[in-house]
C-alpha positions in Angstrom: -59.7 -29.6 -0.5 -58.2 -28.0 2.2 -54.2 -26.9 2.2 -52.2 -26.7 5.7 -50.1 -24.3 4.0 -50.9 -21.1 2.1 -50.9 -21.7 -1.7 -49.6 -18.8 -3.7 -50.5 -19.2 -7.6 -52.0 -17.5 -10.9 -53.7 -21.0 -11.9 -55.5 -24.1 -10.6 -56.0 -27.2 -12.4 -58.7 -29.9 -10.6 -58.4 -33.5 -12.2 -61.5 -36.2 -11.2 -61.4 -39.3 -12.3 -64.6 -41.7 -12.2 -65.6 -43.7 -9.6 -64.6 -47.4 -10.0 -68.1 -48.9 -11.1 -69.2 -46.0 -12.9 -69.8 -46.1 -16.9 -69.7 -43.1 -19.2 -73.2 -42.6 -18.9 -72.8 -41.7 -15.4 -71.6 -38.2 -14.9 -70.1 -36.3 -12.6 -70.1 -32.8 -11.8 -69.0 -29.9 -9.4 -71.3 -28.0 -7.4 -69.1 -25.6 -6.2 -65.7 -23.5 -6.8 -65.1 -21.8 -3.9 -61.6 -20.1 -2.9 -60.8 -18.3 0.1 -58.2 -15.9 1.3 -56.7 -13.0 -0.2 -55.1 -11.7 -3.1 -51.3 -11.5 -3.0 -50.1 -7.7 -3.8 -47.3 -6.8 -1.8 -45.0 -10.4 -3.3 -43.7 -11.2 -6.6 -45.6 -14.9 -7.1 -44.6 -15.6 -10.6 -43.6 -14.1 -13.8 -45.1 -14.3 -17.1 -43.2 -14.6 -20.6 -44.7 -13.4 -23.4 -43.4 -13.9 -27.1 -43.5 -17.0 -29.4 -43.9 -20.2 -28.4 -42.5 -21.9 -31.5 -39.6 -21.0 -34.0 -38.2 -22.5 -36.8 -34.8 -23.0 -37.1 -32.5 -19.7 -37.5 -36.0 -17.4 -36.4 -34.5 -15.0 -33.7 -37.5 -13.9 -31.5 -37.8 -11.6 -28.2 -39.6 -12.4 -24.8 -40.4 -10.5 -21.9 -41.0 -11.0 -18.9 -43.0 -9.4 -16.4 -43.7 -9.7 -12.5 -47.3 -11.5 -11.2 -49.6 -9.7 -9.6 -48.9 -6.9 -12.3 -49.7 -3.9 -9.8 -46.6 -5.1 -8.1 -43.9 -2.0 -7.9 -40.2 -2.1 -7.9 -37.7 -3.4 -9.8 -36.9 -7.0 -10.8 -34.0 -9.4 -12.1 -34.6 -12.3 -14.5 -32.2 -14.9 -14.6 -32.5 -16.7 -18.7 -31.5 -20.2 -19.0 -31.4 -22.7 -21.4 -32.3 -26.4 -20.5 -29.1 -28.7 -20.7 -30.4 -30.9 -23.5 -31.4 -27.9 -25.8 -28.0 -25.8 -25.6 -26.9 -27.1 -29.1 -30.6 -26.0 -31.0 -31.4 -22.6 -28.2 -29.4 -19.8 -27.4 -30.3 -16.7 -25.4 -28.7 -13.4 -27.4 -28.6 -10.6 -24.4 -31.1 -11.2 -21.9 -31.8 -8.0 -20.8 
C-alpha cells in the first residue's frame, strides 16, 4: 500500500478479506510488514487519555492526558468535551 500523502499515526490496523472462491481451508497470510520513513519528534500527533474506561453511575473518575510522541517538549492545551447525546449521563468537573 502506498500513501500519496504522509500518514502521521500511533496505530495501524490492516483488514483482508478472502478472495471470492476461497474456503476456510484456504489461508492467507502476510509476508511482510514493512514501514518506511521517519519518526515524528518535533509535532504533537495525538494525545493519549489514560484513566477508566467504564463508570457506574455517580463514580467520579480522573483522566489525563498526555502529548504523542512522549519526548515531545513544551506545553499543551486540551480542550474536554462531552458528546451531545451523553450531556444528561457525563459531565466534566474542572478539566484542568
Amino acid at each position: 500500500m502506498l500513501f500519496n500523502t504522509p500518514v502521521k499515526t500511533t496505530k495501524l490496523r490492516l483488514y483482508i478479506d478472502r478472495p471470492d472462491g476461497t474456503t476456510e481451508r484456504g489461508g492467507i497470510g502476510i509476508g511482510e510488514w514493512e514501514v518506511y520513513g521517519e519518526k515524528v519528534k518535533n509535532e504533537m500527533v495525538s494525545a493519549k487519555i489514560s484513566g477508566k474506561n467504564r463508570l457506574v453511575k455517580s463514580e467520579v473518575s480522573s483522566y489525563y492526558g498526555v502529548s504523542v510522541p512522549g519526548e515531545l517538549s513544551g506545553t499543551f492545551d486540551y480542550e474536554w468535551s462531552v458528546p451531545e447525546e451523553s450531556k444528561d449521563i457525563l459531565q466534566i468537573i474542572g478539566g484542568q
